[in-house]
ZAPADREN-860951 format. One line per 3 residues: number of its first residue (from 1); their letters; for each residue x, y, z of C-alpha. Coordinates in nm, 2 decimals. Example, Ala and Ser with C-alpha at 12.3 -4.5 7.8 and 13.67 -1.06 7.14 Angstrom:
// ZAPADREN-860951
1> as> 1.23,-0.45,0.78  1.37,-0.11,0.71
***
This chain:
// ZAPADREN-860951
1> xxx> 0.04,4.05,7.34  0.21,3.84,7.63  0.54,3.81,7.69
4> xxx> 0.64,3.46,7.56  0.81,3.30,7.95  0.95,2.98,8.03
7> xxx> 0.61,2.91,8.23  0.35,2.99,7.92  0.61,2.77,7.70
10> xxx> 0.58,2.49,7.95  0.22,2.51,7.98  0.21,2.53,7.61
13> xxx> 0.37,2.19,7.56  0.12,1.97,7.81  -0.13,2.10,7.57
16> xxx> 0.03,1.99,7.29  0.08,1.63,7.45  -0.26,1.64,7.58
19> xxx> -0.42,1.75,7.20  -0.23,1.41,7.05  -0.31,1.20,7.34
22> xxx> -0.69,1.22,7.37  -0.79,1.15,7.01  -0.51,0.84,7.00
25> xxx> -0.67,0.73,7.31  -1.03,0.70,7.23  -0.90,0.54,6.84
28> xxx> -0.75,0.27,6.98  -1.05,0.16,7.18  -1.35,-0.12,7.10
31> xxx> -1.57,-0.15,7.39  -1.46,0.22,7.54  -1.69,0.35,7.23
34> xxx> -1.98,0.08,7.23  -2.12,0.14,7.53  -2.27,0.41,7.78
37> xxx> -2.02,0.71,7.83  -2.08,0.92,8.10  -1.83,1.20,8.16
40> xxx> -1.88,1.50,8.35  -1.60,1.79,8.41  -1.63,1.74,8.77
43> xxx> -1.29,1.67,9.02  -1.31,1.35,9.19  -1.13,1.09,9.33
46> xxx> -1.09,0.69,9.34  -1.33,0.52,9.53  -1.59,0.80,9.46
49> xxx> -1.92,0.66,9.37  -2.11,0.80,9.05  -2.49,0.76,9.04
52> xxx> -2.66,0.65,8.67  -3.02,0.74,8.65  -3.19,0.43,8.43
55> xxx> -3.47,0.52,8.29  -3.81,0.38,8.39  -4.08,0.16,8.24
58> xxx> -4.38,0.32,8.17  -4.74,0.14,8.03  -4.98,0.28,7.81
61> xxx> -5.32,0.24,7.91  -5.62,0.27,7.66  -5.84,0.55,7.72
64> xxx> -6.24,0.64,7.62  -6.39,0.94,7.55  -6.45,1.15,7.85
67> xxx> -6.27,0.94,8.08  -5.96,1.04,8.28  -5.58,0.96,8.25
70> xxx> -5.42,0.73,8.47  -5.12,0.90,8.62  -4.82,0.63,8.66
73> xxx> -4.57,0.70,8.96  -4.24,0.55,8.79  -3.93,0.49,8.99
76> xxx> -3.61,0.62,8.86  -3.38,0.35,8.85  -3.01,0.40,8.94
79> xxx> -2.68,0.21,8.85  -2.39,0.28,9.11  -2.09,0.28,8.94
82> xxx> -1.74,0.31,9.18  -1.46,0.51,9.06  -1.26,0.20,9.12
85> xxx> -0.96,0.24,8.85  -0.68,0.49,8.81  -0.45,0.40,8.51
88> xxx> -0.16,0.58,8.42  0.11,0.58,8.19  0.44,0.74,8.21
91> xxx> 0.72,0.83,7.97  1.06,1.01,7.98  1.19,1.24,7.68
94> xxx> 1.54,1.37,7.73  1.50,1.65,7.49  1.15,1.79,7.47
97> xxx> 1.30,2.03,7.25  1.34,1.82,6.97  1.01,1.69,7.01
100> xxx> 0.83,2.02,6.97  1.01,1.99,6.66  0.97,1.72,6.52
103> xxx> 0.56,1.65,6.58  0.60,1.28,6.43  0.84,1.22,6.76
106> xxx> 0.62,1.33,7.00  0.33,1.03,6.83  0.63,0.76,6.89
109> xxx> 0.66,0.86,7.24  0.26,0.88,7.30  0.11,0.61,7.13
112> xxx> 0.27,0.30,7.40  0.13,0.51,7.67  -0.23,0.57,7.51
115> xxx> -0.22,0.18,7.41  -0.14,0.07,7.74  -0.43,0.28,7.90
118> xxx> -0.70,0.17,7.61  -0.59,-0.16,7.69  -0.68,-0.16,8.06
121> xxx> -1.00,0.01,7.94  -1.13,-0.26,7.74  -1.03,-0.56,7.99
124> xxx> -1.23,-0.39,8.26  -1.51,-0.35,8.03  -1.50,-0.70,7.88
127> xxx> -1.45,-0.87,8.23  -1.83,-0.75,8.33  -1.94,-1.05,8.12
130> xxx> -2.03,-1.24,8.42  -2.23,-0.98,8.55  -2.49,-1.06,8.26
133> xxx> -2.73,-1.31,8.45  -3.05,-1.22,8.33  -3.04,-1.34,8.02
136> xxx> -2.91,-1.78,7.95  -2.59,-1.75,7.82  -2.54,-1.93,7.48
139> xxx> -2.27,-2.13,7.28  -2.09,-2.38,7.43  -1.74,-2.35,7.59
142> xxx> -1.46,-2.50,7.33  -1.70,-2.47,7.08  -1.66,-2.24,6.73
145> xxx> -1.97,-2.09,6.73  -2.27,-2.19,6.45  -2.50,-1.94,6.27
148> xxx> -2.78,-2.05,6.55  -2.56,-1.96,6.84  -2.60,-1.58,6.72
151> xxx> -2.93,-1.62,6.61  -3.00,-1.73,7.01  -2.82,-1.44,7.15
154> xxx> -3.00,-1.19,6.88  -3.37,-1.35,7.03  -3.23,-1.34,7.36
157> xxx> -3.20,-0.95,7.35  -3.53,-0.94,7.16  -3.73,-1.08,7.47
160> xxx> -3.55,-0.89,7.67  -3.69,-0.53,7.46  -3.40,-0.37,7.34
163> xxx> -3.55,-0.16,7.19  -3.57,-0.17,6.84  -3.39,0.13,6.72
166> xxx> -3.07,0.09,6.97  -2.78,-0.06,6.77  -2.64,-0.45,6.92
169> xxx> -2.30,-0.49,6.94  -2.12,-0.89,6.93  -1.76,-0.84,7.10
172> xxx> -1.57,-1.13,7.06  -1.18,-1.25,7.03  -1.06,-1.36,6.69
175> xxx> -1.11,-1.73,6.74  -1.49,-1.67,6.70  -1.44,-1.35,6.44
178> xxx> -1.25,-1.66,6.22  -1.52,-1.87,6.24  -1.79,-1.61,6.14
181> xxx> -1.62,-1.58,5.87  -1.60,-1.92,5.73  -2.00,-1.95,5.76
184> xxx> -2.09,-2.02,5.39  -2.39,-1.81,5.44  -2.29,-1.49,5.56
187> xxx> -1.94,-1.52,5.33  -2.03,-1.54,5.02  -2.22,-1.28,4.82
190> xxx> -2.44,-1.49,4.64  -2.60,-1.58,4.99  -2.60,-1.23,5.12
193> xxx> -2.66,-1.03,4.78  -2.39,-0.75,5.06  -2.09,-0.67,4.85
196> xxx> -1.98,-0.50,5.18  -2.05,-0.84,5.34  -1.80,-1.07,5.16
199> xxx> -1.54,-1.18,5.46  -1.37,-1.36,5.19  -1.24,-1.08,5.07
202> xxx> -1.27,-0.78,5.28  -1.18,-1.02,5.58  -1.48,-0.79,5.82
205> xxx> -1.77,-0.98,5.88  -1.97,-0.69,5.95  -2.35,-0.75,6.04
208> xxx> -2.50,-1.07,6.15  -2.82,-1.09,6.24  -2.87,-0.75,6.37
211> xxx> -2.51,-0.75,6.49  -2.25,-0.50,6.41  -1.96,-0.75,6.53
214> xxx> -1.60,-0.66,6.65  -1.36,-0.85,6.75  -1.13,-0.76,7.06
217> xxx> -0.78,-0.88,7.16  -0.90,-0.88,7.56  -1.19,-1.09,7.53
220> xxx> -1.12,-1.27,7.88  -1.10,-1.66,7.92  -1.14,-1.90,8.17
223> xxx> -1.04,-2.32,8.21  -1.30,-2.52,8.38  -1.16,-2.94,8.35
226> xxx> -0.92,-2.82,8.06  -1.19,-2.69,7.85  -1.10,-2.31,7.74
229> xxx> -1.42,-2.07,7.74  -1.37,-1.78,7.60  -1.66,-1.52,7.74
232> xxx> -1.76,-1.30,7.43  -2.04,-1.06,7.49  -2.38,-0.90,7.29
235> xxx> -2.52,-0.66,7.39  -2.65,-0.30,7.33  -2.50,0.04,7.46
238> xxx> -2.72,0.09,7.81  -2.66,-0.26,7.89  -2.29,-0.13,8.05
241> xxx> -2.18,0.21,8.13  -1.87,0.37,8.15  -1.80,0.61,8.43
244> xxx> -1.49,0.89,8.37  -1.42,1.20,8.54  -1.13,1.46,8.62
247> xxx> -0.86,1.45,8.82  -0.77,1.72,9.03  -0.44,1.97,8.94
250> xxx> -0.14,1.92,9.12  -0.08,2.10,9.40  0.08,2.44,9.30
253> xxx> 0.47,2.48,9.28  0.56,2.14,9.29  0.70,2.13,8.99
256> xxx> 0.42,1.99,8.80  0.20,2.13,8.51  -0.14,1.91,8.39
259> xxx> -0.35,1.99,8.13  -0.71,1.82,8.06  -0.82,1.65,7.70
262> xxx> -1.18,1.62,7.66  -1.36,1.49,7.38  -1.71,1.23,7.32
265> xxx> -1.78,1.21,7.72  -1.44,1.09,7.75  -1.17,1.26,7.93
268> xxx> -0.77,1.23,8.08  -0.48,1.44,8.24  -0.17,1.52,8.12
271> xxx> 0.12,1.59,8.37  0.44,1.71,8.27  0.72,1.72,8.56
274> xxx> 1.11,1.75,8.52  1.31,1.44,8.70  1.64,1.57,8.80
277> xxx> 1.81,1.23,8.84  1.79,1.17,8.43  1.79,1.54,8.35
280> xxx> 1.48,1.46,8.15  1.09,1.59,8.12  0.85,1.30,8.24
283> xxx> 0.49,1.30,8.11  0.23,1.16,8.25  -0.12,1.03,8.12
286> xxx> -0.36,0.91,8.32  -0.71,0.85,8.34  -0.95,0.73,8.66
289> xxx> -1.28,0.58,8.55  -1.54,0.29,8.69  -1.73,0.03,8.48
292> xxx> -2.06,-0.17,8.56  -2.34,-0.37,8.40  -2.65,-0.11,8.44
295> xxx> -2.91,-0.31,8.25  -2.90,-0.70,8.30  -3.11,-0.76,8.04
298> xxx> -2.96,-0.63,7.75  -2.64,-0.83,7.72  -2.59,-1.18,7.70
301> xxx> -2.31,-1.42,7.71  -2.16,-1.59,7.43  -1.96,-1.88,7.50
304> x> -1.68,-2.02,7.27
***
């Protein structure tokens, strides 16, 4: 059995931080778990560029007896995402001790940090909507949205061949999420015969029209002649990915002890450092990831 030493202890204790912080992180998130995670173990740094393969469009060609195939030569597509963003968040705890001890603490301490990083997460994601051209956006800007504006944005995705067994996703802000709501037809039961679809008194709207919908505090708005438009998005998972990947260790004997969480092609650092100047251990969380639109077609504005 090892000896139990000041430096196993200290190791022992980012792991700890890093077990609470991973699972917290990916919780708090909305659009970080909609869409197209790609995570891979791999040390890199900011400005790196990842490469997506997209898969290829293939047609299927009719075929008589004693006749030969005809081979197709698809191209591979590829999305280029940039490792643009590094987030961190950092916190102090004067007595570490105490927070090994109590475990409820340690959650106080953590869950600003985790917040603030799931928070820049989702703005990044959510501010791709202009990036959505393929498809005419729909709704009107100032303007609570009407059972036909979803039923637009549900066709739109249709004609574009999502394909029918990927899950669509309506992200919106809780302006719109209100207004779904008060839609006689999708909040009563009598019109929906869905006990789990009465937003009268489970407050969730749930599914409309194919849509699971969410609604998301960072839905991003813009003012064009004093009219507000908020930019809410559809969409379906491959229509944006998500790009995280490791961060390397410090550099050895500085001081400094990181420890990896990695869960659901998702992944962060944990650094734990001592500041002499407030006698205090200093944790770090920090993630560095890169966002882009990697299939035009399967997302569509929806303006409010």
């Amino acid at each position: 059995m090892p000896a139990i030493t000041s430096t196993n202890v200290a190791q022992a204790i980012v792991k700890l931080v890093a077990a609470d912080a991973l699972p917290a992180l990916v919780g708090n998130l909305v659009m970080g778990n909609l869409v197209n995670r790609n995570y891979e173990p791999v040390l890199a740094q900011a400005g790196d560029t990842v490469n997506v393969p997209i898969a290829p469009q293939l047609t299927a060609n009719n075929i008589a007896e004693g006749n030969a195939v005809q081979p197709q030569n698809p191209s591979l597509g590829n999305a280029q995402i940039v490792l643009n963003t590094h987030v961190e968040a950092t916190f102090q705890v004067p007595d570490v001790t105490k927070v090994l001890a109590v475990p409820d603490l340690l959650k106080t301490y953590m869950q600003p940090a985790v917040v603030a990083i799931a928070e820049n997460i989702e703005s990044s994601i959510l501010g791709l909507y202009a990036g959505f051209t393929s498809n005419t956006a729909v709704g009107t800007a100032g303007t609570a949205p009407t059972e036909a504006t979803i039923d637009s944005a549900e066709s739109a995705l249709f004609k574009a061949k999502v394909p029918a067994g990927q899950q669509k996703y309506l992200v919106c802000n809780s302006d719109f999420y209100s207004a779904l709501r008060q839609i006689p037809r999708f909040s009563e039961f009598e019109k929906t015969g869905q006990p789990g679809a009465d937003a009268l008194i489970s407050g969730n709207v749930g599914r409309i029209k194919d849509f699971l919908v969410y609604r998301s505090q960072y839905v991003p708005q813009t003012t064009s002649s004093g009219v507000t438009n908020t930019h809410n998005i559809a969409f379906s998972k491959d229509a944006i990915g998500l790009v995280v990947r490791r961060l390397p260790q410090p550099i050895p004997g500085t001081g400094a002890i990181a420890e990896y969480a990695e869960m659901g092609n998702f992944g962060m650092r944990v650094i734990m450092s001592y500041q002499p100047n407030t006698l205090a251990q200093q944790f770090t969380v920090d993630v560095l990831y890169g966002t882009a639109v990697l299939r035009n077609g399967f997302g569509v504005q929806v303006n409010s």
